[in-house]
VOGU-3710 file (C-alpha; in Angstrom, 3 decimals, decimal comma):
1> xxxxxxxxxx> -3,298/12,293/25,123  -1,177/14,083/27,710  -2,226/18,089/28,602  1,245/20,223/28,844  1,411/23,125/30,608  3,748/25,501/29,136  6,144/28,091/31,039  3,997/31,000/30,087  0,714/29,558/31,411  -1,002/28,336/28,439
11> xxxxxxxxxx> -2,028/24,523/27,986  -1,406/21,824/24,967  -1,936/18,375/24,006  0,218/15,828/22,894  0,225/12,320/22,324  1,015/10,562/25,367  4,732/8,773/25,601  4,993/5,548/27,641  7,022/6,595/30,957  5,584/10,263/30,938
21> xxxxxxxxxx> 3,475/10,366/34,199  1,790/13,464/35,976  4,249/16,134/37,344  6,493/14,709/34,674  8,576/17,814/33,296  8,895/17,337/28,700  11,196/19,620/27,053  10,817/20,529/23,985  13,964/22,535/21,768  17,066/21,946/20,604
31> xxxxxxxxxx> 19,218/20,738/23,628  17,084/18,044/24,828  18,404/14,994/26,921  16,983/11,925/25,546  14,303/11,154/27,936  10,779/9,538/26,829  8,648/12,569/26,385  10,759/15,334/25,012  10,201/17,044/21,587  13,496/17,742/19,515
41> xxxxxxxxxx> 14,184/17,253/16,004  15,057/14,218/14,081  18,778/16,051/13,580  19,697/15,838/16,960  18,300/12,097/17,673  20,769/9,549/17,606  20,282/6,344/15,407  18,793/3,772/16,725  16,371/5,715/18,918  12,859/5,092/19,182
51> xxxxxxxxxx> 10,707/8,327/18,268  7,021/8,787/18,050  4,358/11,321/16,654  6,934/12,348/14,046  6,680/15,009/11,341  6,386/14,821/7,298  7,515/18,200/6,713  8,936/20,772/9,354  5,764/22,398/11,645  2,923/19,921/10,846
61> xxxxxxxxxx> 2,584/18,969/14,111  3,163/15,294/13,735  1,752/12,492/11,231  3,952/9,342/11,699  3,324/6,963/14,676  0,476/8,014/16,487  -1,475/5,036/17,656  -1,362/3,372/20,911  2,078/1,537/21,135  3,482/2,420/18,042
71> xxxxxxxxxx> 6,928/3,844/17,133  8,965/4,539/14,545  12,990/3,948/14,324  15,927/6,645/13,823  18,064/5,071/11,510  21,327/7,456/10,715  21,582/10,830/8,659  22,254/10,979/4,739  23,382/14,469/3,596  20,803/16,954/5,615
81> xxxxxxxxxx> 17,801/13,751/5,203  17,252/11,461/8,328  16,536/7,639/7,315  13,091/6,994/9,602  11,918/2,930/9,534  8,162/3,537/10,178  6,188/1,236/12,020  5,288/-0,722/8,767  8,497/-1,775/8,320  9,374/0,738/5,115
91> xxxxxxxxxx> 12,059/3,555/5,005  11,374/6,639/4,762  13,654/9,821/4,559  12,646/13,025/6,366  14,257/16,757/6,899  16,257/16,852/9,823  14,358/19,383/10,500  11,237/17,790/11,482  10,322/17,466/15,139  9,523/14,232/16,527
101> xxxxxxxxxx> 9,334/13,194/20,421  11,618/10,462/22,024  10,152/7,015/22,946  7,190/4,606/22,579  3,820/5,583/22,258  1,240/4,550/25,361  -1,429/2,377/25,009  0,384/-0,677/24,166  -2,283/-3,583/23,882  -5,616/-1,201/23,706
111> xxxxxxxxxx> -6,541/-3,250/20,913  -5,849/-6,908/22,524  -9,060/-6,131/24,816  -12,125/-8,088/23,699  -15,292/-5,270/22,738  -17,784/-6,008/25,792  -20,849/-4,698/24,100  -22,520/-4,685/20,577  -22,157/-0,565/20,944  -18,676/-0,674/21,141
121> xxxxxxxxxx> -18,196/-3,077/18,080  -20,638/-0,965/16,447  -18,895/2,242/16,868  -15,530/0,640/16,165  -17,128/-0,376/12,552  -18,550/3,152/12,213  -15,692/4,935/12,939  -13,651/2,814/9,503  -17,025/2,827/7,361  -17,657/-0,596/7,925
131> xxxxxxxxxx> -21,670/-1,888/8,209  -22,389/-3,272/11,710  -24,022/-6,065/12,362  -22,960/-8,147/9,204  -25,608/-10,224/8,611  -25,228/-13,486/6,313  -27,039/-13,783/3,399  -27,762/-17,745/4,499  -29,859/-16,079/7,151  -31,614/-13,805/4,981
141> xxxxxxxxxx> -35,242/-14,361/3,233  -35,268/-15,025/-0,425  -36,457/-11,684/-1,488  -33,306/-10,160/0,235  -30,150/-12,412/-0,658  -29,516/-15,232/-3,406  -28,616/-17,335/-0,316  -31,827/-16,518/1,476  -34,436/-18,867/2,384  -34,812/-22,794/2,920
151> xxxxxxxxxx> -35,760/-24,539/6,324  -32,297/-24,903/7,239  -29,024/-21,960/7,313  -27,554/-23,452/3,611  -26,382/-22,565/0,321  -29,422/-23,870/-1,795  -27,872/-24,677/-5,455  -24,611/-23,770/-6,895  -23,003/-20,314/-5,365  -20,471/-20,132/-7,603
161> xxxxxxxxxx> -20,863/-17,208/-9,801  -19,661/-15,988/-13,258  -17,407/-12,925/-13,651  -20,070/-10,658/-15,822  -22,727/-11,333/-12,922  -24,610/-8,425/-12,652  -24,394/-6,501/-8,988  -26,879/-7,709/-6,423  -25,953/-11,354/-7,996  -22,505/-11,297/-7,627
171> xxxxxxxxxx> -22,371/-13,547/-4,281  -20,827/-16,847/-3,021  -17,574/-17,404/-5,204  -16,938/-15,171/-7,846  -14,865/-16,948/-10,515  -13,683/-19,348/-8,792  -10,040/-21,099/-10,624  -11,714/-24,661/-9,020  -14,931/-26,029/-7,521  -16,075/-29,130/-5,547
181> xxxxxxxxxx> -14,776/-31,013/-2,709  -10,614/-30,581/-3,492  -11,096/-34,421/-2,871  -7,709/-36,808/-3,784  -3,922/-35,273/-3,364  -3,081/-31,803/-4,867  -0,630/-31,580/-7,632  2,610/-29,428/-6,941  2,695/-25,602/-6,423  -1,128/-25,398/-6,145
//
């Protein structure tokens, strides 16, 4: 995030555009040059400009392209619509006047760091839902998976299991097309 100071005094945040620095001046309005940073809307963009933080409907302060190193694409006007390619790759078409500010997002590569501790990995699960640490049911006791158990980390018996299993026993394969080995040569198109 990147804390604004506006000309009467008072203080915002915005998502922070790569190239936008401290003592770096953003304008936001109508008649903006097209410098990384500024806040215009999608109307006045050219095509082919990169635009982040950009708005579904006019005034909602920004819902497209907001992670670290993300950006969406201006792609030309149709009637008073702007074409937007998100991020994902699909088109999507947008008022002109929704606001949207010029450039790339920062924080390119956050993600490509490894996690250093078991906290971080276990807030990063937290924070989508997920359960942290995942245990394996191999490495379980019997009274605790269907894997569990045995003086060695295997699959004791057959873990395929049938589509009506009830929950709790519905682990290993679930209705699986093929079993075994895959041994010999594979016919075509499997």
């Amino acid at each position: 995030l990147a804390k604004i100071k506006l000309p009467d005094g008072d203080t915002t945040m915005v998502v922070a555009t790569e190239g936008v620095a401290i003592g770096s001046s953003i304008a936001i309005g109508e008649n903006v040059t097209l410098k990384p940073g500024n806040i215009t809307n999608l109307a006045n963009i050219p095509e082919g400009t990169a635009v982040n933080n950009v708005e579904l409907r006019p005034g909602d302060g920004g819902k497209i392209a907001r992670s670290g190193g993300n950006s969406a694409i201006v792609e030309g006007a149709v009637g008073d619509k702007i074409r937007v390619r998100l991020p994902s790759g699909s088109l999507k078409m947008l008022p002109g006047t929704c606001r949207a500010t010029i450039g790339v997002l920062a924080g390119h590569g956050r993600s490509d760091m490894p996690l250093r501790t078991a906290g971080a990995a276990y807030y990063k699960a937290k924070a989508r839902g997920k359960l942290y640490p995942h245990v394996s049911g191999v490495a379980m006791n019997p009274v605790d998976h269907p894997h569990g158990g045995g003086n060695h980390q295997a699959v004791h018996g057959p873990n395929s299991v049938a589509r009506g299993t009830s929950p709790g026993a519905k682990v290993g394969l679930i209705a699986p097309r093929r079993t075994g080995r895959g041994r010999g040569k594979s016919k075509q198109g499997e």
